[in-house]
C-alpha positions in Angstrom: 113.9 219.3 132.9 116.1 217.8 130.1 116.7 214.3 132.0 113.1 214.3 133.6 110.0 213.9 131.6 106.4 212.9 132.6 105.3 210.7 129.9 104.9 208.0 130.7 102.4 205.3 133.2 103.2 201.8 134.8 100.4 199.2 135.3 101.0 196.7 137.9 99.0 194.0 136.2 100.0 190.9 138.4 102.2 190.1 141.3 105.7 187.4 141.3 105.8 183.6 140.9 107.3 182.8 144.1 104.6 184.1 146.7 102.3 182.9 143.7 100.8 185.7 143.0 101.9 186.1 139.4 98.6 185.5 136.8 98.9 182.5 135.1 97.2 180.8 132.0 97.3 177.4 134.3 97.0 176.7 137.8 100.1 176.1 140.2 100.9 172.8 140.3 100.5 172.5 144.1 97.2 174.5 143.9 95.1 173.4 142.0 92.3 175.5 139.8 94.7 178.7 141.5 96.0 180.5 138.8 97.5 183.4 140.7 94.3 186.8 140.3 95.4 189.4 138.2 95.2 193.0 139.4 93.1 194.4 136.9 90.1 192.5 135.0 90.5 192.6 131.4 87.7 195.0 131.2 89.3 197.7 132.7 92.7 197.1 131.7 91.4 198.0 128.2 89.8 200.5 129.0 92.7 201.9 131.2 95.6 200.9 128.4 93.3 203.1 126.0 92.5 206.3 128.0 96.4 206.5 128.9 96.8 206.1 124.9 94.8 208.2 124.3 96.1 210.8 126.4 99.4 210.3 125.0 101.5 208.0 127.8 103.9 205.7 126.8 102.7 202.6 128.7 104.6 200.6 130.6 103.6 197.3 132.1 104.6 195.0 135.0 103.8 191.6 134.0 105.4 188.4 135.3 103.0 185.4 134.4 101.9 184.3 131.2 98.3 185.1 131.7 99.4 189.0 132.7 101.6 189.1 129.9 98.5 188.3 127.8 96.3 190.3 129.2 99.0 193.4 128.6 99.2 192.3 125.1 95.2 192.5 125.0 95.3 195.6 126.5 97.7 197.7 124.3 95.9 195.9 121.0 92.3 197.3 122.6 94.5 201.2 123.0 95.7 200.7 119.0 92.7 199.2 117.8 90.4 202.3 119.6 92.9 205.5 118.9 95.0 204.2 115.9 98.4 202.4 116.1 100.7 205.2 116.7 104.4 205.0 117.4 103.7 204.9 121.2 106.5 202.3 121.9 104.7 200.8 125.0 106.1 198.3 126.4 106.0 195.2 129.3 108.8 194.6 131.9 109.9 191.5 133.5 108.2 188.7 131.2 109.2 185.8 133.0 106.7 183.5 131.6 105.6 183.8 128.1 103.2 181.8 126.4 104.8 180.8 123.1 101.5 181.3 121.2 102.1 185.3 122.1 105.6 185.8 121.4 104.7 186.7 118.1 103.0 189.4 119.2 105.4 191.8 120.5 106.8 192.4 117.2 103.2 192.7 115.1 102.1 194.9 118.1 105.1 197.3 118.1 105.5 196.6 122.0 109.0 196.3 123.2 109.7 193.4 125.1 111.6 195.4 128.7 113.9 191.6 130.2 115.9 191.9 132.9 118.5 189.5 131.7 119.8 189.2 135.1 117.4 186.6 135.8 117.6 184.7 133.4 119.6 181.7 134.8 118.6 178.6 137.5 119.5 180.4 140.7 117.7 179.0 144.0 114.6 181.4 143.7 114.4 179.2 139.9 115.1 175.8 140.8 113.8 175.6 144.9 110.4 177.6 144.3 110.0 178.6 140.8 110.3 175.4 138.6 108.4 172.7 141.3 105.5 175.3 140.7 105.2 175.5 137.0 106.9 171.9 136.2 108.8 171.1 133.3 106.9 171.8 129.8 106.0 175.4 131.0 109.1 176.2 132.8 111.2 176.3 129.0 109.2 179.4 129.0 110.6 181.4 131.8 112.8 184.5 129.8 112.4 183.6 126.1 114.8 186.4 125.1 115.9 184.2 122.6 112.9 183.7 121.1 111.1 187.1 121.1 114.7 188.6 119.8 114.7 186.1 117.0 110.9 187.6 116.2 112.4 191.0 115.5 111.0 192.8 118.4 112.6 195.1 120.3 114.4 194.3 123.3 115.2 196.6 126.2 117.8 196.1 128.9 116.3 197.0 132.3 117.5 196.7 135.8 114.5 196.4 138.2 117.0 198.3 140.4 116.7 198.2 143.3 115.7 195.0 143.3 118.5 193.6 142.1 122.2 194.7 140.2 121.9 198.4 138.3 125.2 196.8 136.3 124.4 195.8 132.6 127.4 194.3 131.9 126.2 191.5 134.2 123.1 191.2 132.9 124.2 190.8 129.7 126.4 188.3 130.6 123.5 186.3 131.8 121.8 186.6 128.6 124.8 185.4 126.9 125.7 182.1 128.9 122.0 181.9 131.0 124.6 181.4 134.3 124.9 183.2 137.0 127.2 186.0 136.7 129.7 184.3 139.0 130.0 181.1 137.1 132.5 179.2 134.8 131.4 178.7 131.8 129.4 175.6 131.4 125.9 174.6 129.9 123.0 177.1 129.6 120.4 176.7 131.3 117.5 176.7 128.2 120.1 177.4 125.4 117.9 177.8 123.2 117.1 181.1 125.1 120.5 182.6 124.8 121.2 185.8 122.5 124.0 187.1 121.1 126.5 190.4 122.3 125.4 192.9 119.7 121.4 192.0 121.0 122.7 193.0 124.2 125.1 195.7 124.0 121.5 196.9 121.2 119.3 196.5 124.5 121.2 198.9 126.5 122.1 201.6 124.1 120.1 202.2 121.3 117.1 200.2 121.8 117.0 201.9 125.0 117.4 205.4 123.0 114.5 204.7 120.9 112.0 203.3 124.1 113.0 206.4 125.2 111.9 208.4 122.2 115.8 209.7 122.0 117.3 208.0 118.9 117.7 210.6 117.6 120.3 212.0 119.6 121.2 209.3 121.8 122.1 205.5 121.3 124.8 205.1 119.1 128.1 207.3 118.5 127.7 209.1 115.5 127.8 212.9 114.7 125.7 215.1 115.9 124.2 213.0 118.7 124.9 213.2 122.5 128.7 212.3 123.4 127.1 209.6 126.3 129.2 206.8 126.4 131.2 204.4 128.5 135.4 203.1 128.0 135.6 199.5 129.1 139.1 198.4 130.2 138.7 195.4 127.6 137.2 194.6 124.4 133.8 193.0 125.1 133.8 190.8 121.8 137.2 190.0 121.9 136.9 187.5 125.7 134.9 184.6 126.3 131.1 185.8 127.2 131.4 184.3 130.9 133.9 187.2 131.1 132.1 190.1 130.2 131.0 190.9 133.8 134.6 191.2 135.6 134.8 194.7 132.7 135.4 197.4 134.2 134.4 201.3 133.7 137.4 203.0 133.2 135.3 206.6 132.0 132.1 207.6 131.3 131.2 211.2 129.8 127.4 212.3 129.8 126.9 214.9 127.2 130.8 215.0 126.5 131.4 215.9 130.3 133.3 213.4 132.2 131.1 212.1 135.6 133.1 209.3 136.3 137.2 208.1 135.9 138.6 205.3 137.2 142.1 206.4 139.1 143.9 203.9 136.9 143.3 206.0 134.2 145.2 208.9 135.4 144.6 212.5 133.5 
């Protein structure tokens, strides 16, 4: 149909940091020579990220350690070296940890780095179980959406829903300030991670066109493209960032028909 398509394949390639099962480059600190076991072996994660190339799937990776995230980057390198790099526009989701030696990579490997933004600040799952298990030096690492934005990558907005909130404006809150959607403004946590709005607002509307091989008539308002767009009942550059998630939808239109209107907008 003309919302559903078949086209693409997720790879699981490693579990989450708190249970440790996430697929690290170095051991957990309270376990040592454990580095969390990936679930494939690099060996057939090549040889998988190539046939599904090959084939013409749009991969799409879950990959929460450093070591996964590697081994993705590995793998899609392995699927453009073998069939040609063609404008697949794989990409990997999650990326908690990234090793800073491959956040480069993204951007040379035309892979579009998937962050749920949402995360991206010291809530208890960070500071009681996340941080006392990766310690200090690595832990700057956790979400570099900062950094792999100021690459030139591409960045995707996701949700993990249901997991956790399907509302982007929170998220990209959180990318903004790096506290929790509920918080006053204060300090980031890792500032050097936080993006700007229009990296953001880019993540959730055209960036997410283009992942979707749909920027051509989706994304962005302009002529000729799909009328699918939101009214906010305030102007999101015009209020401090720590702000941005108390908008609310007053209308949304999909395809110029109206699914959604808040009461308070009358006819």
């Amino acid at each position: 149909g003309r919302r559903l398509r078949s086209t693409a394949a997720k790879i699981f390639a490693d579990g989450v940091m708190e249970p440790r099962t996430a697929a690290l480059l170095e051991p957990y600190i309270d376990r040592p020579g454990d580095r969390g076991t990936p679930l494939l072996e690099p060996e057939a994660f090549d040889a998988l990220a190539v046939a599904l190339d090959r084939a013409g799937f749009q991969i799409h990776v879950h990959a929460i350690g450093d070591r996964a995230i590697r081994m993705s980057l590995d793998a899609i390198a392995a699927a453009g070296r073998a069939n040609g790099f063609r404008d697949m526009r794989h990409h990997i989701a999650h990326l908690e940890l990234v090793d800073p030696a491959d956040i480069p990579r993204f951007k040379r490997l035309g892979v579009a780095a998937n962050f749920q933004a949402l995360w991206a600040y010291a809530d208890t799952y960070i500071t009681d179980l996340t941080l006392p298990l990766l310690g200090p030096a690595r832990s700057r690492w956790l979400y570099p959406i900062g950094s792999v934005a100021a690459t030139g990558a591409v960045i995707a907005g996701g949700s993990d829903w249901s997991v956790s909130s399907m509302n982007p404006l929170e998220a990209i809150q959180v990318a903004l300030t790096r506290r929790g959607p509920d918080a006053p403004p204060g300090e980031p946590w890792i500032p050097d991670e936080t993006v700007g709005l229009e990296t953001m607002l880019r993540a959730y509307t055209v960036n997410g066109a283009w992942l979707g091989h749909d920027e051509k008539t989706r994304g962005s308002l302009e002529p000729g493209k799909a009328a699918d767009l939101v009214v906010l009942d305030r102007d999101l550059f015009a209020i401090p960032p720590s702000q941005i998630a108390r908008a609310r939808v007053l209308l949304t239109l999909l395809d110029g028909r109206e699914v959604f209107r808040d009461p308070s907008l009358g006819n």
